[in-house]
N, C-alpha and C positions, 0 to 999 in steps of 0.2 A: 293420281299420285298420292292423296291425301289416305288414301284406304292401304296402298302399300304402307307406308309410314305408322298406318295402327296395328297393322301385322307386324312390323317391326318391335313398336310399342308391345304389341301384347307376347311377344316373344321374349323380349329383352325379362317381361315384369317375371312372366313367368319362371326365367332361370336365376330370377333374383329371389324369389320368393322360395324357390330350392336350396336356394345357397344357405337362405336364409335359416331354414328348415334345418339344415346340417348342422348350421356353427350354432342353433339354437341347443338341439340335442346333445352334438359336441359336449357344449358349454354344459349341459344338466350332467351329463356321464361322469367330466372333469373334473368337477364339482363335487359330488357324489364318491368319487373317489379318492376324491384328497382329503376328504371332511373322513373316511372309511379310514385311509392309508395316517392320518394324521390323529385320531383318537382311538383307532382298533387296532393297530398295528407301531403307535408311537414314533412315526417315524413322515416326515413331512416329504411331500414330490416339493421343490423349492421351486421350480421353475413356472407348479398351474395356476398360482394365483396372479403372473404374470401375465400368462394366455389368457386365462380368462378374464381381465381384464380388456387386452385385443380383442377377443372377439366379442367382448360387448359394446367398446366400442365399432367394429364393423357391424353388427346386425344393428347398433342406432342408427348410423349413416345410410347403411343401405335399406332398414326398416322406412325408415324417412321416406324415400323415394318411392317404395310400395304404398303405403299413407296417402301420398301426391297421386299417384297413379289411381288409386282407388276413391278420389275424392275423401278420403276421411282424417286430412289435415287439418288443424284449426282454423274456422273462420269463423267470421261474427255476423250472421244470421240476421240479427233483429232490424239492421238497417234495411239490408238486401231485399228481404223478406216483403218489406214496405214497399218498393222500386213496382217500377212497372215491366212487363218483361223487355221492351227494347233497352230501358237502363241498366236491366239486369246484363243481358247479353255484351252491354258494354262494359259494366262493372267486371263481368267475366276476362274479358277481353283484358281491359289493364292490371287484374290480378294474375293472367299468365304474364303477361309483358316484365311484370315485377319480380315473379320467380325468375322469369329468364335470365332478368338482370341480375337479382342477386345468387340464381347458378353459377355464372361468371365472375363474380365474385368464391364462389366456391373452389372453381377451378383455378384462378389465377389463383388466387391468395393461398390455397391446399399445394399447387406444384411449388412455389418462392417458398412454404414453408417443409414443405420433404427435399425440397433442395438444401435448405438450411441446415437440417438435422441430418443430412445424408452422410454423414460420416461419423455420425453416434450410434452405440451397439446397445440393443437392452442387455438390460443387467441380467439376469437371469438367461434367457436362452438367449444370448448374444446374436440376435437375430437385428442387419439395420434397422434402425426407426424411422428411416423415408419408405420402405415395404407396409410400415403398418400405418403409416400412415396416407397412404397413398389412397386409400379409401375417399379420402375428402376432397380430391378431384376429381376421383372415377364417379363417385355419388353424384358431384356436381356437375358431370357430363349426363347422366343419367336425368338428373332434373332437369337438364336444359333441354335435350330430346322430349322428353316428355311434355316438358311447358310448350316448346315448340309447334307440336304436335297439336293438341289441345288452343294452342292459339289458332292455328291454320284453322282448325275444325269449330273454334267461336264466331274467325271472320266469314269463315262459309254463312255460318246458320246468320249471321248478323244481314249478310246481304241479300238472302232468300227470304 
């Protein structure tokens, strides 16, 4: 069950990391042309400093999640490092337990606030701000899968 679940995993990472890919270049194109559109032609797009703004906020949220998935989140080493390996495995063990927690944290506290804003429009492309902000539950689903995942697959190796 546990090997389905990393299929999962490694499926999910992988279309995020697409996504990510898109709204990255998106973002440099946008960019690129407003800065063109705004000193070579004198004349401003009002709405992409808008966008791009959303979409750096979604590639942080979702960047994050890839980060986690790839091990290259921050931690502090220097204790761990000292640990024997059965402390480590357990030190492992209650760092996913904590993402999981504060995943749900993500989720709960991301949906109560795009619920809140659900009926304010951005300024610029009058697009709701519970759309763009909805990223901060879906992320938060994302991390909790993934801690999840990685938890099952810490208490495996912990009891073998």
């Amino acid at each position: 069950m546990l090997r389905f679940f990393e299929k999962i995993c490694v499926a999910v990472n992988q279309g995020v990391e697409y996504l990510l890919f898109g709204l990255g270049f998106s973002m440099a194109i946008l960019v690129a042309v407003q800065v063109f559109c705004r000193y070579g032609l004198n004349s401003s797009l009002f709405w992409s400093e808008e966008l791009a703004r959303y979409m750096l906020v979604w590639l942080s949220f979702l960047g994050a999640t890839v980060a986690y998935y790839r091990s290259l989140h921050p931690g502090v080493d220097a204790l761990v490092s000292r640990m024997s390996p059965a402390r480590r495995r357990i030190t492992q063990v209650l760092v996913h337990i904590t993402a999981m927690s504060l995943a749900l944290v993500m989720v709960i506290s991301g949906c109560q606030f795009a619920w809140f804003v659900r009926m304010q429009i951005s300024p610029a492309m009058a697009v709701p701000k519970w759309i763009i902000l909805a990223v901060i539950p879906l992320s938060g689903l994302i991390f909790f899968f993934y801690a999840l995942v990685f938890f099952l697959g810490s208490i495996q190796r912990v009891k073998s």
